[in-house]
C-alpha positions as CSV (number, residue, x, y, z in Angstrom):
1,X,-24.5,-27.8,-49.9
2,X,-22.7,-30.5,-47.5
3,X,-23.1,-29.4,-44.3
4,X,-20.3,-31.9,-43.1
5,X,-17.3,-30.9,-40.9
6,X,-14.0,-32.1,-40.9
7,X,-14.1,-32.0,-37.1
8,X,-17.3,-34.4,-37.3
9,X,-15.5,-36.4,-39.3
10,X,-12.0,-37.2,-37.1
11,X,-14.8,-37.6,-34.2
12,X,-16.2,-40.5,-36.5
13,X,-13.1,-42.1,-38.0
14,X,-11.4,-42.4,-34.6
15,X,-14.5,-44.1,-33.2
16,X,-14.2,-46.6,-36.0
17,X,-10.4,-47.0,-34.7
18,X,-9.2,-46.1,-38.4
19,X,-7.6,-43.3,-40.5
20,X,-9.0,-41.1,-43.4
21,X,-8.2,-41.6,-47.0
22,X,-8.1,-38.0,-48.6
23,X,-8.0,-38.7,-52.4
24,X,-7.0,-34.6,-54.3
25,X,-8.7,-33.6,-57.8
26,X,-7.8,-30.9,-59.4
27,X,-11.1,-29.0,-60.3
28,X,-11.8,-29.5,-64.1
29,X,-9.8,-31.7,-65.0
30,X,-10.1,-34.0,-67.7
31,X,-13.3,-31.8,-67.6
32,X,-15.9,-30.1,-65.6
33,X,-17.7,-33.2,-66.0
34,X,-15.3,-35.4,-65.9
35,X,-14.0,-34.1,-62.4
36,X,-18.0,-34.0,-60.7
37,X,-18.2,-37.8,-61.7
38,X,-14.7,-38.3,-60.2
39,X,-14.9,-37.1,-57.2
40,X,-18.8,-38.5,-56.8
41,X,-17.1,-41.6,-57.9
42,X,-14.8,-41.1,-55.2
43,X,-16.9,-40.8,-52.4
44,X,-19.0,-44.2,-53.3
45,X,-15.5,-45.8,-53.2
46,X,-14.9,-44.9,-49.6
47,X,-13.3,-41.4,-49.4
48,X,-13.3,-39.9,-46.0
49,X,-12.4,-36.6,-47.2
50,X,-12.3,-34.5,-50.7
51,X,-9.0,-32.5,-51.3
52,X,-10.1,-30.1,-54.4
53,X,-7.5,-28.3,-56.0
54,X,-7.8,-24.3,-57.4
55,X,-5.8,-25.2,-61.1
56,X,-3.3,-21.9,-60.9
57,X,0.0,-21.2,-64.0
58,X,2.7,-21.5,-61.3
59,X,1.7,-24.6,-58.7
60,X,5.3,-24.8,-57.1
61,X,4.6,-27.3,-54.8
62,X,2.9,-29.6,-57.4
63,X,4.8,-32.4,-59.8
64,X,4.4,-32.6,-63.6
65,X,1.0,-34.9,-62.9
66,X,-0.5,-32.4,-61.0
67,X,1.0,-29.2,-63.6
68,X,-0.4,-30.9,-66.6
69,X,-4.0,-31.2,-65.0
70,X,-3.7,-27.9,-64.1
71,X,-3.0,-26.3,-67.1
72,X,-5.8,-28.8,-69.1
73,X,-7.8,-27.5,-66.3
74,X,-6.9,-23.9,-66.9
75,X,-7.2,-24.3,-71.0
76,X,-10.8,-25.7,-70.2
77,X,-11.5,-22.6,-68.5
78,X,-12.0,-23.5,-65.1
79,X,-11.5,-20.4,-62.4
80,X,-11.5,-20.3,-58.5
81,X,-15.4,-19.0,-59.6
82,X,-15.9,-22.7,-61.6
83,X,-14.1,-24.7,-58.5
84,X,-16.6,-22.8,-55.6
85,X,-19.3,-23.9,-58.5
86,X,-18.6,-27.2,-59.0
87,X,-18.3,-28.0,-55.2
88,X,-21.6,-26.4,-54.1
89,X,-23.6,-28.4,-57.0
90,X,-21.3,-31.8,-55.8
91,X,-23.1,-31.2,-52.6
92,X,-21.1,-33.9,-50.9
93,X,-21.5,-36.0,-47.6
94,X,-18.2,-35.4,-46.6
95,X,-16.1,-32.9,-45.6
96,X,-14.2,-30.9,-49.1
97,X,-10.6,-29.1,-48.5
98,X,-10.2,-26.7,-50.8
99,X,-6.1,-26.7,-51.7
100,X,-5.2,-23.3,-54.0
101,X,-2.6,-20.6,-53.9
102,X,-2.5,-16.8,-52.6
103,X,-2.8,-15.4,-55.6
104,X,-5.8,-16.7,-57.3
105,X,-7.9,-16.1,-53.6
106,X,-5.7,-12.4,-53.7
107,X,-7.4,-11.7,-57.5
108,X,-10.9,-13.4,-56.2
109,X,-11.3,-10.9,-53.3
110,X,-9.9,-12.4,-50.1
111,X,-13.6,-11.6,-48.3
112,X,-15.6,-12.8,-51.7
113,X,-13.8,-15.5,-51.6
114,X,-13.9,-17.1,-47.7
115,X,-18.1,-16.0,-47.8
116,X,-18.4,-18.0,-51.0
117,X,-16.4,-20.9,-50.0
118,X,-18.4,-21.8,-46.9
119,X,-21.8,-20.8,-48.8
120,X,-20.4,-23.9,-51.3
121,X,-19.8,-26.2,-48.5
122,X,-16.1,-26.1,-48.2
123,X,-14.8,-27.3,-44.9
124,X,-11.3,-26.1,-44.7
125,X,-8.9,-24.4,-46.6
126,X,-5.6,-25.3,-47.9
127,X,-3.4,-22.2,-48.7
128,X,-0.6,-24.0,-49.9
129,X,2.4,-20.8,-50.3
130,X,1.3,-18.8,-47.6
131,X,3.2,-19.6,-44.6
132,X,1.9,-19.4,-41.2
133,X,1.9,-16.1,-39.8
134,X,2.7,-14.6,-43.9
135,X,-0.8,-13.3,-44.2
136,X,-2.8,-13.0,-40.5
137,X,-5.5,-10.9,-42.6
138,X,-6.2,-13.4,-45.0
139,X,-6.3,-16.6,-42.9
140,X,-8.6,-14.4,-40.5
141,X,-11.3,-13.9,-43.2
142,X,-11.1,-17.9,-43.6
143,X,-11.9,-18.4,-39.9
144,X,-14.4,-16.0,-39.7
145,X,-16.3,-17.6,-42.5
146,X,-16.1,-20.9,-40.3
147,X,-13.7,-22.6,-42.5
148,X,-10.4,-24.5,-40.9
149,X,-7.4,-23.1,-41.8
150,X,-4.9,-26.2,-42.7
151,X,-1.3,-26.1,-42.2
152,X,1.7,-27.8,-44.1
153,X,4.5,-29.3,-42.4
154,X,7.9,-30.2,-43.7
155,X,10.2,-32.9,-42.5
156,X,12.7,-29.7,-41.9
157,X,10.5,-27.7,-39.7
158,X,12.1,-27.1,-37.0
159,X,11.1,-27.4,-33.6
160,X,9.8,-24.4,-32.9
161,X,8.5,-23.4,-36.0
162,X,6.1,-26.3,-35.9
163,X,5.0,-25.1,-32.4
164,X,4.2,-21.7,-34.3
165,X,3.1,-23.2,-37.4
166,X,0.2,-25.0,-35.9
167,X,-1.5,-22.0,-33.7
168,X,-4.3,-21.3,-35.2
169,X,-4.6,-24.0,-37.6
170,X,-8.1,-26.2,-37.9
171,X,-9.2,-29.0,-39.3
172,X,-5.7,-31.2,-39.4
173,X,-2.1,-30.4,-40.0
174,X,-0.8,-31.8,-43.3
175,X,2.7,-33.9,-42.7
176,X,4.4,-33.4,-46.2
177,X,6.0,-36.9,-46.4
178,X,9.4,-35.4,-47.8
179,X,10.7,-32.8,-49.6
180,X,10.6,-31.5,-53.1
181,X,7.0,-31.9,-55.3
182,X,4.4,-33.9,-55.3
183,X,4.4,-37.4,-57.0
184,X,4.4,-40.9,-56.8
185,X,7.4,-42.6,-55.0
186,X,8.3,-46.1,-54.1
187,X,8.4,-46.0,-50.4
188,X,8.1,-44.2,-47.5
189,X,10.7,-42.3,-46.0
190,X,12.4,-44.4,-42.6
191,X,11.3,-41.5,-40.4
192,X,7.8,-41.0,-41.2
193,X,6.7,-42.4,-38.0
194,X,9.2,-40.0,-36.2
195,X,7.3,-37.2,-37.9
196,X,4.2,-37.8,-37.4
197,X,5.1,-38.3,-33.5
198,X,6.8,-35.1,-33.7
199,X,3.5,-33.1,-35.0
200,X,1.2,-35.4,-32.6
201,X,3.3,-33.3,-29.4
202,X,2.7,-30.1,-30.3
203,X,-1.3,-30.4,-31.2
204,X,-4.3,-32.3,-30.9
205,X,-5.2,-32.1,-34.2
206,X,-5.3,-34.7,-36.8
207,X,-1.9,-35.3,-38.8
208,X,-2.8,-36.3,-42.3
209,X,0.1,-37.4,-44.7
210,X,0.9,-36.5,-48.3
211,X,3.5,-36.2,-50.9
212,X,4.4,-39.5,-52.7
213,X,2.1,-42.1,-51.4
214,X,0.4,-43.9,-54.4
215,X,-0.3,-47.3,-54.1
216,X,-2.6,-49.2,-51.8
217,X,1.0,-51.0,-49.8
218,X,2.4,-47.6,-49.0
219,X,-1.4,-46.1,-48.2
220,X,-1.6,-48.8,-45.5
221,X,1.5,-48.5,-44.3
222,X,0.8,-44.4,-44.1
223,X,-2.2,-45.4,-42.5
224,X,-0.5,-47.3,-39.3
225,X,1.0,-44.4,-38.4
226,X,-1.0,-41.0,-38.9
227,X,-4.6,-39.9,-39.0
228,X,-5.3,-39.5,-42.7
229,X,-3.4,-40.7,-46.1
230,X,-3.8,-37.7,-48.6
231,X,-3.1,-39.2,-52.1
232,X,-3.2,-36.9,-55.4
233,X,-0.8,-37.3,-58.3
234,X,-2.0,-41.2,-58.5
235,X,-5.7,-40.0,-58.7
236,X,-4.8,-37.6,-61.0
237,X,-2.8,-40.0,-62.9
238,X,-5.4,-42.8,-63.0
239,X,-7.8,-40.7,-64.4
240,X,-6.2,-39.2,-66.6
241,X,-4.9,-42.5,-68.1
242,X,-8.1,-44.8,-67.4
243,X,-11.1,-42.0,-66.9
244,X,-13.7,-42.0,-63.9
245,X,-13.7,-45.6,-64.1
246,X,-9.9,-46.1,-63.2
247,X,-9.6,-43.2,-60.7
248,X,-12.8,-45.1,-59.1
249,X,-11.0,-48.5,-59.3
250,X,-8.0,-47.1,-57.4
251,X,-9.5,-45.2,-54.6
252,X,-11.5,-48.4,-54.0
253,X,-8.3,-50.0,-53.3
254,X,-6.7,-47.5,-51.6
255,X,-9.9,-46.9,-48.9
256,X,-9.5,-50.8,-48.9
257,X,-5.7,-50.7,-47.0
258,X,-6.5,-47.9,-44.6
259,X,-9.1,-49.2,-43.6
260,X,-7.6,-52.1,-43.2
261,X,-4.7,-50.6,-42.0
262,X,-5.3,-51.5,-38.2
263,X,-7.7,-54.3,-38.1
């Protein structure tokens, strides 16, 4: 078990002067194996953080990359059960986020489920349709397991919904680049930077960016403006075409530009 904080881990990157790359897996996919080696792959490569996600039928907020891993995932027979399992054997140096949905932490056993995620060595949770405020009894059983509870932000939150969106929240607050699903796009949206400043008022905690960002140029550009570069259905993809070997290849590249990002 990986005793590593995400709190820890800001403290080190912004010593370094750099941002985080946070590459997502969806547990079990291609495989139970497959996905250990990945994300231990991963890590060698450079990841500052692990993004882990629950495979669930209905992922809204996830594009047909991240649906088709799910349900491989899902037909392999991996459960929220398998995902706590495979972290706490992963035993990683750095901090995991567990990303999953209400319902399969709802059919778990919301207390069950926030004792068994810290005994695994998650970090911080990722609830990703629960809004703030949605469920207070559920994202209090996170926190008093010890786990951060990690908020999503949209470009069209409004002022003072973001001021209420991030009381209470640990860890970092996740900037979604844009709207709709995630995916690989092209380039980043012209106000990114206006975002990210926007967060940055209203809390001191890290603002790690996600949704779209798949290539090494738009990770270091991500990287010159926020705190961490979140990067999924591009992992996803890369294994899933090219096995551990290409997801490795990537993520190399990837840690590569944000670290590079502000030298």
């Amino acid at each position: 078990m990986s005793d590593a904080s995400l709190a820890a881990r800001w403290r080190t990157l912004r010593a370094a002067g750099r941002a985080a790359l946070i590459p997502y897996f969806t547990a079990g996919f291609p495989s139970d194996a497959m996905s250990r080696d990945a994300i231990r792959g991963a890590v060698d490569a450079g990841a500052d953080i692990i993004e882990v996600g629950v495979p669930f039928s209905d992922p809204l907020a996830d594009g047909p990359t991240i649906q088709r891993a799910s349900e491989r995932a899902l037909a392999g027979g991996m459960t929220m059960a398998g995902a706590l399992s495979l972290i706490e054997a992963l035993a990683l140096p750095v901090p995991v986020v567990l990303m999953t949905y209400a319902n399969p932490v709802l059919a778990y056993g919301v207390e069950r489920f926030a004792t068994d995620a810290r005994a695994a060595g998650v970090a911080g949770v990722l609830l990703t349709d629960t809004p703030a405020g949605i469920d207070p009894e559920l994202e209090q059983a996170v926190r008093d397991a010890a786990l951060d509870v990690i908020r999503l932000v949209a470009p069209t939150t409004s002022p003072a919904r973001l001021a209420a969106v991030v009381q209470g929240a640990g860890g970092f607050v996740y900037l979604i680049s844009r709207l709709g699903v995630t995916g690989v796009r092209d380039e980043l949206p012209a106000d990114l930077g206006a975002q990210v400043t926007r967060v940055r008022a209203v809390t001191p905690l890290p603002v790690a960016v996600g949704f779209g960002i798949g290539s090494p140029t738009l990770a270091r550009q991500t990287a010159r403006l926020a705190d961490g570069v979140v990067v999924g259905s591009a992992v996803v993809a890369a294994l899933e075409q090219g096995g551990c070997a290409a997801a490795t290849t990537l993520i190399g590249l990837l840690a590569a530009a944000v670290r590079d990002a502000r030298a």
